[in-house]
C-alpha positions in Angstrom: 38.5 -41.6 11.3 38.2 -43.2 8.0 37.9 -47.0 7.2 39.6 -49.0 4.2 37.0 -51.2 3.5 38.8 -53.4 1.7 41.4 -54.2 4.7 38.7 -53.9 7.6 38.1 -57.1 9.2 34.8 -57.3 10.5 33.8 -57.4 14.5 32.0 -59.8 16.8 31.7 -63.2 17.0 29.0 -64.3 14.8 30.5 -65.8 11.5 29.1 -65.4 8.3 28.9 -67.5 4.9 31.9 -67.2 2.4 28.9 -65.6 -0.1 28.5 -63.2 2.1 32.7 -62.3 2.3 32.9 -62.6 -1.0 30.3 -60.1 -2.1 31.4 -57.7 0.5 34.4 -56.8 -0.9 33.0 -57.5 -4.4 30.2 -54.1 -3.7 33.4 -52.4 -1.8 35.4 -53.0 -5.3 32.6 -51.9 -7.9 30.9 -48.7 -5.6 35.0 -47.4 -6.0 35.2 -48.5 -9.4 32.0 -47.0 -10.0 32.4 -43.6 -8.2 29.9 -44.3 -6.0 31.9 -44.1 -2.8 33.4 -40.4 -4.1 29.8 -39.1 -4.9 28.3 -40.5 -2.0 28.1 -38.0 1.2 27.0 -38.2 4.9 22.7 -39.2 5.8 21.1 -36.5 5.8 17.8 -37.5 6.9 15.6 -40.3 8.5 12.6 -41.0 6.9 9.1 -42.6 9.3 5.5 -42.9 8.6 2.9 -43.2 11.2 -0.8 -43.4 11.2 -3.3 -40.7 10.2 -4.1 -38.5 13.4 -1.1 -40.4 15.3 1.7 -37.8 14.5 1.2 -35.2 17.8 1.7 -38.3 20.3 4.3 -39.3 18.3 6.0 -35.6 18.3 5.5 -36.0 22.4 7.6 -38.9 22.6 10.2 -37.5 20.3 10.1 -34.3 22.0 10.6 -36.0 25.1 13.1 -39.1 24.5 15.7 -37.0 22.1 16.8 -33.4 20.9 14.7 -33.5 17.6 12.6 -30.2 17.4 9.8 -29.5 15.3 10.8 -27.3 12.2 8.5 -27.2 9.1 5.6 -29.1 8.0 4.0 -29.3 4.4 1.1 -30.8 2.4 1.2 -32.7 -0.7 -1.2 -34.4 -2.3 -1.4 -37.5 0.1 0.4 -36.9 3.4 1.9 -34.3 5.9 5.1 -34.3 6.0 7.0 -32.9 9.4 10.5 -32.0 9.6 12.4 -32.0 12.5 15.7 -30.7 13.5 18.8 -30.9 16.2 22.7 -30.2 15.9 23.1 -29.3 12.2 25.2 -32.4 12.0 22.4 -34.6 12.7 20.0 -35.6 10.2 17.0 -34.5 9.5 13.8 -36.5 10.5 11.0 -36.3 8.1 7.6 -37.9 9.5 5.2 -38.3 7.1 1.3 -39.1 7.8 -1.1 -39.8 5.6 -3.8 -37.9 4.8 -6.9 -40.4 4.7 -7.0 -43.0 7.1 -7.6 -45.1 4.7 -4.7 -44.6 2.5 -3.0 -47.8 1.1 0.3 -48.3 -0.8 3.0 -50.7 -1.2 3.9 -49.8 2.8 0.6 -50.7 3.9 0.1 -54.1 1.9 3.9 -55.1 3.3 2.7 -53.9 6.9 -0.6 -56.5 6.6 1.5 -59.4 5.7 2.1 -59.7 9.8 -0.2 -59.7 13.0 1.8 -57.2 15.0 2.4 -54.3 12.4 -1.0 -54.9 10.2 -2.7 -53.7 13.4 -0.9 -50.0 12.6 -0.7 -50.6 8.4 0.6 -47.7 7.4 3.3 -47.1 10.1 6.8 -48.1 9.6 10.1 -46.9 9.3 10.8 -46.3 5.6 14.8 -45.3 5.4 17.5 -43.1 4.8 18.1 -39.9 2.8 21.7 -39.7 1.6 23.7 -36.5 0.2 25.4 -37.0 -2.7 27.3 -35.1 -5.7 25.3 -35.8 -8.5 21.6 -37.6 -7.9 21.0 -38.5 -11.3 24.9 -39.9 -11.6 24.6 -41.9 -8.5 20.7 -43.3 -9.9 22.0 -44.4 -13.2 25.0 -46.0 -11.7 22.8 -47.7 -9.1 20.4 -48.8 -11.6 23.3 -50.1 -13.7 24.0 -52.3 -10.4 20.6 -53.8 -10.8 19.0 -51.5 -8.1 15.5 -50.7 -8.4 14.9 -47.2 -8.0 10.6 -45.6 -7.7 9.0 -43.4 -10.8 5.8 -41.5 -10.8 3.8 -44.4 -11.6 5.1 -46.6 -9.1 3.8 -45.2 -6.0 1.3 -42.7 -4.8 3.6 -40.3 -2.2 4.8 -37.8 -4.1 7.6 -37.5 -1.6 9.1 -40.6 -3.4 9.0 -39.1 -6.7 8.3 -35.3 -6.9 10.4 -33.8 -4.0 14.2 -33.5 -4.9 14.6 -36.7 -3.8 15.4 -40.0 -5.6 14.3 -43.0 -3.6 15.1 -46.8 -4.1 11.8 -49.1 -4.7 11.0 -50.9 -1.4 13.5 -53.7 -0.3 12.6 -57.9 -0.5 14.6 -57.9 2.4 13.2 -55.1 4.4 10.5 -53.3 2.9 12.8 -50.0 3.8 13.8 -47.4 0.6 16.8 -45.4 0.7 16.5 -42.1 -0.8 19.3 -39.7 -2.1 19.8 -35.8 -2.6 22.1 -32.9 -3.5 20.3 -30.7 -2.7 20.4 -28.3 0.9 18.2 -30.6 3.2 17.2 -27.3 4.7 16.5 -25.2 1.8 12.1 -26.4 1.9 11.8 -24.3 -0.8 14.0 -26.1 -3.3 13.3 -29.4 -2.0 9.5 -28.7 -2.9 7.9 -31.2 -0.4 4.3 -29.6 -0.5 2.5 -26.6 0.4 3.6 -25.3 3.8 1.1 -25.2 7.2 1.8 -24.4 10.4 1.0 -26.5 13.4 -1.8 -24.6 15.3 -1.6 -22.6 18.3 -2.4 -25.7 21.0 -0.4 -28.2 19.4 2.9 -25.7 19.8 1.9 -25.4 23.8 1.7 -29.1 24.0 5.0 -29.9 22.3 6.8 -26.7 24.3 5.0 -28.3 27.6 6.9 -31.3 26.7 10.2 -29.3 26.5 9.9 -27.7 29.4 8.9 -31.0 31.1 12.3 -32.2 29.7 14.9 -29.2 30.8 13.5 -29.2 34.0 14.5 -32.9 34.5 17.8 -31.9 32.9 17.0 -34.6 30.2 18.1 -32.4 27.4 21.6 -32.4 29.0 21.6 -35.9 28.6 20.3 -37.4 25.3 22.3 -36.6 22.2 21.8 -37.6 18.8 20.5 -40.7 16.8 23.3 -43.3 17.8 21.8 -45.9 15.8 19.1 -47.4 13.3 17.5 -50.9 13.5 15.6 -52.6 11.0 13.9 -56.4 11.3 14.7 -59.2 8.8 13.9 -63.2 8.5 16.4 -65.0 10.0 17.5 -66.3 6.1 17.8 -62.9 4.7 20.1 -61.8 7.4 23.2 -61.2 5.0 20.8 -60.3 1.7 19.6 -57.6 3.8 23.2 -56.3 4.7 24.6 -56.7 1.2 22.1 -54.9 -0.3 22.4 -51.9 2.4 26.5 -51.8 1.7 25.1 -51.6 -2.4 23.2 -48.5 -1.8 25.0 -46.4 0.9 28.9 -45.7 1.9 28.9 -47.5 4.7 30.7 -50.6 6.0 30.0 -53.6 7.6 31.0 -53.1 10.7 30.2 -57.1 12.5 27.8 -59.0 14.2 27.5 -60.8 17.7 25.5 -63.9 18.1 
């Protein structure tokens, strides 16, 4: 089913500022005008970070809780970076863990700003990986709409800026990128994320233990695919945050409840 966002009337019962429903159909206006909704696809991935050495629990609990299965894994120059798959509709989930423990970038400075998350600096969700027609058409567009997008010198993860992937510079809002690509997001070897490695012998038993520990509770018959995504914003940057998401992507605003 597909929405007319400029007819949709928004859901819920929360009611938001006449800036905010006047810029919302001002970015549904310019990303048709601009071609962006045409060249714009389906997500094709879901981007996380966690802490160095943290990745295998993590894999447990996605193993365990959802259908993502482990698929590929590579080495760049700073992180790990683990793919994992489900239905080939789903996106992609790429994990990536740093390298050092001590590794620090622009994640890791945001992540220190607050108590709760600067006990774990350097994990955080990150964003979304978008297909799209033409990744250098839809970067100069989105640059032309005053989005911010990261170069080489901007960042140290050369997933940001060496893979086939373009990536937005971290949000004011929410600290989270979005990223864009036309390429396959299966085909590894075009989207050059690293040199590949192969999970050892006793890490593949513990993650298949998992598995097994899930079909015989019949949980894989039960939990489908990613339903939905939730980020944290201040209270005041509630419709910044949401404005700026309907910039970048193809989707709507759907509503909000109080």
């Amino acid at each position: 089913m597909s929405i007319n966002t400029l007819e949709y009337q928004p859901g819920g019962d929360k009611k938001n500022s006449e800036f905010f429903e006047d810029y919302r159909m001002k970015i549904f206006e310019r990303r048709i005008s601009s071609g962006i909704e045409d060249l714009l696809g389906t997500m094709r991935g879901i981007v996380l970070q966690v802490e160095t050495g943290e990745v295998l629990p993590y894999l447990h609990e996605l193993y365990l809780m959802g259908p993502y299965r482990f698929s590929a894994a590579f080495r760049n120059n700073t992180h790990n970076v683990y793919i994992l798959t489900s239905h080939p509709d789903y996106p992609r989930m790429f994990i990536l863990e740093p390298l050092d423990k001590d590794y620090s970038d622009e994640i890791t400075m945001f992540n220190r700003l607050y108590p709760l998350s600067s006990k774990k600096p350097n994990a955080r969700y990150i964003g979304e990986i978008f297909s799209t027609k033409d990744v250098n058409e839809t970067r100069s567009t989105l640059e032309s709409h005053s989005v911010r997008f990261n170069y080489h010198h901007e960042t140290k993860n050369p997933f940001f800026t060496d893979a086939h992937f373009v990536f937005t510079f971290p949000s004011d809002f929410t600290c989270n990128r979005v990223g864009y690509t036309q390429e396959d997001i299966d085909d590894y070897d075009v989207l050059q994320l690293g040199k590949p490695f192969e999970l050892a012998p006793e890490v593949m038993e513990s993650l298949n233990q998992v598995l097994a520990f899930g079909e015989a509770h019949q949980l894989n018959k039960l939990v489908l695919g990613v339903d939905h995504l939730a980020t944290r914003i201040l209270a005041g940057e509630r419709e910044d945050a949401i404005l700026e998401f309907l910039t970048m992507s193809n989707h709507y605003f759907w509503g909000a409840y109080n």
